[in-house]
C-alpha positions as CSV (number, residue, x, y, z in Angstrom):
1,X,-136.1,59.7,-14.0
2,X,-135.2,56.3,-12.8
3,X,-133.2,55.7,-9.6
4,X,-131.1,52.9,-9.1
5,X,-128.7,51.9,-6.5
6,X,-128.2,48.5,-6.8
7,X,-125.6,47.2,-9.8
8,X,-125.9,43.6,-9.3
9,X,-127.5,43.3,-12.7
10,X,-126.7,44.3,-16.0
11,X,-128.9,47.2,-16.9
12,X,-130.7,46.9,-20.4
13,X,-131.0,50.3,-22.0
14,X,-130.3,51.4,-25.2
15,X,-126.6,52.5,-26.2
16,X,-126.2,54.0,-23.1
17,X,-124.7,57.6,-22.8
18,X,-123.0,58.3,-19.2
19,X,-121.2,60.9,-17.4
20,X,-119.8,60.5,-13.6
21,X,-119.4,62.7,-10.8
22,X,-120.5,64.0,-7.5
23,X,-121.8,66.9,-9.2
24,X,-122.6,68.7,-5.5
25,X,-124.7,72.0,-6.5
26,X,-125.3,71.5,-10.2
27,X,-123.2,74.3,-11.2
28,X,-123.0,75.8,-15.0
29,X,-119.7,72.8,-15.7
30,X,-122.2,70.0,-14.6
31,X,-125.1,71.6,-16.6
32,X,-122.6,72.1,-19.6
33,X,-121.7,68.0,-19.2
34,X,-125.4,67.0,-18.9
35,X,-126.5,69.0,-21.8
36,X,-123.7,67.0,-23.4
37,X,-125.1,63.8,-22.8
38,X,-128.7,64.2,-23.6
39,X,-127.6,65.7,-27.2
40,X,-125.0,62.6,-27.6
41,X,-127.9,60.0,-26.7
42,X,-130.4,62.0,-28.6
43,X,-127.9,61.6,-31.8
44,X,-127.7,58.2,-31.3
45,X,-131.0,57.1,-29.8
46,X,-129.4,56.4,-26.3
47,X,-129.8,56.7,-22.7
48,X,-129.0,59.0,-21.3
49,X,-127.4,58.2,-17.6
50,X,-125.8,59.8,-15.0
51,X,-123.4,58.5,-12.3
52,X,-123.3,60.1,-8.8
53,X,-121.8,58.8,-5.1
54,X,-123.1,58.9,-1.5
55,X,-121.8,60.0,0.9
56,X,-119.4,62.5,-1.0
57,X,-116.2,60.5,-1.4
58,X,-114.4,63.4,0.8
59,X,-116.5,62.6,3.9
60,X,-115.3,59.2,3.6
61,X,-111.7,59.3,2.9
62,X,-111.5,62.8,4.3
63,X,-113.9,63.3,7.1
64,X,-111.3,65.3,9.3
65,X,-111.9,68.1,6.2
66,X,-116.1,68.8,7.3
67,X,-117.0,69.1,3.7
68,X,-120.1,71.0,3.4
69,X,-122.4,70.1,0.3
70,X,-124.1,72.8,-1.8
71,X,-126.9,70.9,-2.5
72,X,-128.7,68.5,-0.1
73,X,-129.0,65.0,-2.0
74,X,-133.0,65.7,-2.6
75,X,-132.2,69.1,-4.7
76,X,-129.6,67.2,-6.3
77,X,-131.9,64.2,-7.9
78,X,-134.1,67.3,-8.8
79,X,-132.3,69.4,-11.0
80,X,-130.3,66.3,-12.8
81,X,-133.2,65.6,-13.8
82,X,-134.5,68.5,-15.2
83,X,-131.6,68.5,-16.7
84,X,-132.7,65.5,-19.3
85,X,-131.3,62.9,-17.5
86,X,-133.3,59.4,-17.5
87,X,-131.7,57.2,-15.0
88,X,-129.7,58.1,-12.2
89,X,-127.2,55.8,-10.5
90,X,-126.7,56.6,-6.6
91,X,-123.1,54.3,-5.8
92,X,-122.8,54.1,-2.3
93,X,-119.1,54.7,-1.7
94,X,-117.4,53.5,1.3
95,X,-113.6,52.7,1.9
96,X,-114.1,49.3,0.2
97,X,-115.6,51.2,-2.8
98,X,-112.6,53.6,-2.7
99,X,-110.4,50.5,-3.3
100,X,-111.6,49.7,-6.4
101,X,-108.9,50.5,-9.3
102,X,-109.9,52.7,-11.8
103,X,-109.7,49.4,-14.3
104,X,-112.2,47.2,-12.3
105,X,-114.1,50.4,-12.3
106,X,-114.4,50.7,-16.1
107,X,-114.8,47.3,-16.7
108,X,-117.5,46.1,-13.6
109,X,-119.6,49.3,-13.8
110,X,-119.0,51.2,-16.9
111,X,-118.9,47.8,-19.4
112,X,-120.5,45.0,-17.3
113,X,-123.1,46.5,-15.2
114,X,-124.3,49.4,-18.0
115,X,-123.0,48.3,-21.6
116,X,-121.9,52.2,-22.2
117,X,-121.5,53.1,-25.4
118,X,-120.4,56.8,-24.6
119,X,-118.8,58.0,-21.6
120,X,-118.8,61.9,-20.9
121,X,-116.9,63.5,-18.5
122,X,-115.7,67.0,-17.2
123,X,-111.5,67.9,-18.0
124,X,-110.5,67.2,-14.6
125,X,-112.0,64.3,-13.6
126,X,-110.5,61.3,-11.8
127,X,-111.4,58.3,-10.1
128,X,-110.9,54.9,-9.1
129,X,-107.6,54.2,-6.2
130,X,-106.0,57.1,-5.5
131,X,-107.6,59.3,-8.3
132,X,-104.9,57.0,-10.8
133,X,-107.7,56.7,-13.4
134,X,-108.1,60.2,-15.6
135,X,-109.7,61.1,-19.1
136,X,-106.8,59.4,-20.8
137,X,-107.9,56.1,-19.1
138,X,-111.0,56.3,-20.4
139,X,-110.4,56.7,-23.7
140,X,-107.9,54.1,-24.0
141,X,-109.8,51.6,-22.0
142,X,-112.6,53.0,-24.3
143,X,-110.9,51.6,-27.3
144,X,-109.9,48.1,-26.1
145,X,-113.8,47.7,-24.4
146,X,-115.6,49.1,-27.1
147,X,-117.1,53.0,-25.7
148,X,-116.3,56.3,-26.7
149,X,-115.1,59.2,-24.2
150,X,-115.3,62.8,-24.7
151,X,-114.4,65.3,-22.2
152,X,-116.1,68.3,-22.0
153,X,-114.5,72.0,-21.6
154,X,-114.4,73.9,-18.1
155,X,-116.7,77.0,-18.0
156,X,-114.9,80.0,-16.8
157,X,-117.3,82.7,-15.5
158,X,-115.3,86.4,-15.2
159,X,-112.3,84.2,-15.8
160,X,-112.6,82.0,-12.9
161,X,-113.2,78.3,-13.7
162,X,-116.8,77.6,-12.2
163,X,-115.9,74.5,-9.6
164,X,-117.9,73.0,-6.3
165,X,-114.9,74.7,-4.8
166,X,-115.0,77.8,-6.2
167,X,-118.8,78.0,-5.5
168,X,-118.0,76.9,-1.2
169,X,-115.4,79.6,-0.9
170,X,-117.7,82.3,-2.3
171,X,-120.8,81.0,-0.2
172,X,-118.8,81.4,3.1
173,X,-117.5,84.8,2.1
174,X,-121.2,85.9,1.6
175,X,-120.6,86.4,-2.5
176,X,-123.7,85.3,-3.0
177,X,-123.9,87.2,-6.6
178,X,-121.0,85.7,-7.8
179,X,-122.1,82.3,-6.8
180,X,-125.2,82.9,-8.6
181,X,-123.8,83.4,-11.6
182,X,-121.3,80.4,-11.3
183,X,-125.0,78.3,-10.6
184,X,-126.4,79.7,-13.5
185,X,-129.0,80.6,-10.7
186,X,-130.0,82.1,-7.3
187,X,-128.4,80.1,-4.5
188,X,-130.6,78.7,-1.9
189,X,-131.5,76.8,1.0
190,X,-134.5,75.1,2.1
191,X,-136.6,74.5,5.4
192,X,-139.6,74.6,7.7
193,X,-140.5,77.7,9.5
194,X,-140.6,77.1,13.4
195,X,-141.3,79.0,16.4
196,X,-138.8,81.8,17.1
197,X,-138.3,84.0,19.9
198,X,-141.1,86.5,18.9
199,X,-139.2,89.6,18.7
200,X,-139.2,90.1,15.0
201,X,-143.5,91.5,15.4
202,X,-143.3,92.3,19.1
203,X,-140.7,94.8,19.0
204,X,-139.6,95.6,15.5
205,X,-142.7,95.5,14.2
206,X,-141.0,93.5,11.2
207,X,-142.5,90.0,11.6
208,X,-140.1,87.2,10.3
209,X,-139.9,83.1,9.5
210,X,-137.6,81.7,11.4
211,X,-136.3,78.7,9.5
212,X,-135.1,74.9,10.3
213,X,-132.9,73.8,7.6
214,X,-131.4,70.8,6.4
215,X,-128.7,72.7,3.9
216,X,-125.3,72.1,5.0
217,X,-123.5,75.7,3.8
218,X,-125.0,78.7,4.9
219,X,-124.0,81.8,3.3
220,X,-121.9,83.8,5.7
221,X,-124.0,85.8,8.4
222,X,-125.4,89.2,7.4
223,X,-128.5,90.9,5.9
224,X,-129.3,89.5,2.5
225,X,-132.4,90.6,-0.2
226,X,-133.9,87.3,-0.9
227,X,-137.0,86.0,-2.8
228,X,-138.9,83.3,-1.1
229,X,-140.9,80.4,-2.5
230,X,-143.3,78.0,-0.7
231,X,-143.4,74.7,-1.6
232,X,-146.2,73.7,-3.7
233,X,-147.1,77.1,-4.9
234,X,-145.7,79.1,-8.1
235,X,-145.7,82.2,-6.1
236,X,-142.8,84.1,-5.0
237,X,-142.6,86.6,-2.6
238,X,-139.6,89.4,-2.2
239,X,-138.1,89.6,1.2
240,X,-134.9,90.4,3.7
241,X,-133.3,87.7,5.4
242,X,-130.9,87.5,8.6
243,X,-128.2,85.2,9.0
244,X,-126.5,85.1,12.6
245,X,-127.1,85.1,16.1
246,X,-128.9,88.4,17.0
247,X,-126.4,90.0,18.7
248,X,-128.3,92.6,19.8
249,X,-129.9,90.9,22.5
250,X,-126.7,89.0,23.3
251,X,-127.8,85.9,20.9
252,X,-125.5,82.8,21.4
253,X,-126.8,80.8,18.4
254,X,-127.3,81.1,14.6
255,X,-130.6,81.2,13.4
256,X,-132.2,81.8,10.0
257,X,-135.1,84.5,9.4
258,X,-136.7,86.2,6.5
259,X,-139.2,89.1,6.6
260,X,-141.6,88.7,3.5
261,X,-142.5,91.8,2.0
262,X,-146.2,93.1,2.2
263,X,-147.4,89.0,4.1
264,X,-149.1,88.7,7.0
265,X,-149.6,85.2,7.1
266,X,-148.8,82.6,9.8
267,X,-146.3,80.4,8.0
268,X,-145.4,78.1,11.0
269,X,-145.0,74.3,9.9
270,X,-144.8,75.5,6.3
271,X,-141.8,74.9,4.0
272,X,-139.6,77.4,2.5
273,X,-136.7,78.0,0.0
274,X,-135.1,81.1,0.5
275,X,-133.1,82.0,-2.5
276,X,-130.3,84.7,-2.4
277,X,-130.4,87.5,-4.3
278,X,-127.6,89.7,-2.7
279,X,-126.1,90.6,0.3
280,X,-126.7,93.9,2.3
281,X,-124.4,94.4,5.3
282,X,-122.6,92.3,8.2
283,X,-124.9,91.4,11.0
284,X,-124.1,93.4,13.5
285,X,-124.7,94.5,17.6
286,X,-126.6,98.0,17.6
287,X,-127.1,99.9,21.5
288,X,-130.6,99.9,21.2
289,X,-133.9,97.4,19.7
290,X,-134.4,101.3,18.3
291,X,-131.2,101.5,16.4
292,X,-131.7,97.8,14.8
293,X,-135.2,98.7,14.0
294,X,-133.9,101.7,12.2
295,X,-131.7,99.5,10.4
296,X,-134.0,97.2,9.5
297,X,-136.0,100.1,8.0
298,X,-133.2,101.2,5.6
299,X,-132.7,96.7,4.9
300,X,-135.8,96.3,3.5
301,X,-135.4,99.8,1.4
302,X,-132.3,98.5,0.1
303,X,-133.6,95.1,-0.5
304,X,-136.6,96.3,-2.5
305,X,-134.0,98.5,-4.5
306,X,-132.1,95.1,-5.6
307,X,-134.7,93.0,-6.3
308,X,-136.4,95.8,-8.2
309,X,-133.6,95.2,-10.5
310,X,-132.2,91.6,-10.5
311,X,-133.9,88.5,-12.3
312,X,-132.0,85.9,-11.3
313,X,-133.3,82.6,-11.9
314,X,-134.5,80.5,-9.8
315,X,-135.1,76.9,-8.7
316,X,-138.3,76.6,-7.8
């Protein structure tokens, strides 16, 4: 997939189909929207092209909000492009950006800059100043510059339309299920194992990972069942991860660790993606390192049950 983040140009590609977005976690309505454009540009030998921003326009215009993204901008790139997509157009928004009226965006960007002959969108997307441009702009501005524009149905999942929103509310409540199924995949995060505080093999006797992430929303703190890749191998390994701040021995910070099932290798300096499978309990403070390792016992007995009975896929 070809990356491009400068529009100075005009872009020569063949009857280019494009869809725009921020499409932060690549949930089941963005898949559903990219599928759409890959057929379209199939069907008419096109291109098929995909329009995203950084930062998020929200951290710009918003920042007093602290959005959290679902996927870091690396994972992002990733699956868009497994997704089919062939080029990949990375706008850097800023508040001059945000200015730009959703006219001057049709006609610099969409007809200027990319000649689109299609333009596919989800049914409630907005942009330009002040969200004023909408899927009706776009297909009347389609018929005076010369592109068509479909908009594409929401996907409900147990009735619930599947949005980034949706998908950040359920993360921070710990539904980690529900978000899965609203992914169309396990939720995860990614990082490199560092030194931590020892205690896991010392005094548990339940050696864990202790994990450095970049990933911005963390499901809420408690005891998940989790499968764990490492990066560069096909391999993955069933585990039980801890989310919070150890409260047993009066932990002020959060801190990320995952015990791998039946692995007994140092994993220090190696990266991880930890993806969630379900959640187990509420972290907790017990009286005693006896009482958590007890606890810990009946985790990873419960986290073997689930995963001896979940699928999920996974994005590896």
């Amino acid at each position: 997939m070809e990356i491009i983040k400068d529009l100075a140009a005009r872009l020569a590609y063949d009857n280019p189909v494009v869809t725009i977005g921020n499409f932060d976690g690549i949930h089941l309505g963005h898949q559903k929207i990219f599928s759409c454009v890959v057929a379209k540009a199939q069907e008419i030998s096109g291109t098929p092209i995909a329009i995203t921003f950084h930062p998020h326009p929200v951290r710009v215009l918003a920042p007093e909000r602290g959005l959290k993204l679902i996927s870091i901008l690396d994972d992002k790139k990733a699956f868009i492009q497994r997704m089919g997509i062939k080029v990949l157009i990375c706008i850097s928004f800023d508040k001059d950006f945000a200015h730009t009226d959703p006219d001057t965006f049709i006609r610099n960007i969409l007809v200027d800059a990319i000649g689109a002959k299609w333009v596919i969108v989800g049914h409630s997307y907005s942009f330009g100043k002040g969200k004023k441009g909408t899927t009706s702009t776009l297909r009347v501005k389609g018929k005076k510059y010369g592109f068509k524009a479909h908009v594409v149905r929401s996907v409900k999942v147990y009735g619930d339309v599947v949005s980034s929103s949706r998908i950040r509310s359920l993360l921070l409540r710990g539904r980690v299920c529900e978000t899965s199924r609203m992914l169309g995949r396990a939720y995860h995060i990614s990082g490199t194992v560092i030194k931590g505080a020892g205690r896991g093999d010392a005094l548990l006797k339940t050696p864990t990972a202790n994990i450095a992430t970049a990933n911005e929303l963390i499901p809420k703190e408690g005891v998940y069942a989790v499968r764990v890749s490492l990066k560069g191998q096909k391999q993955v390994y069933d585990g039980v991860a801890n989310i919070g701040s150890n409260p047993t021995f009066d932990g002020k910070t959060v801190s990320y660790e995952v015990h791998l099932f039946d692995f007994n290798r140092n994993l220090i300096g190696e990266q991880l993606r930890l993806h969630f499978i379900d959640r187990i309990r509420e972290e907790k403070k017990f009286t005693s390192v006896q009482e958590l390792k007890d606890h810990i016992d009946r985790d990873i007995i419960q986290a073997k049950k689930i995963l001896s009975s979940r699928n999920d896929l996974l994005f590896l």
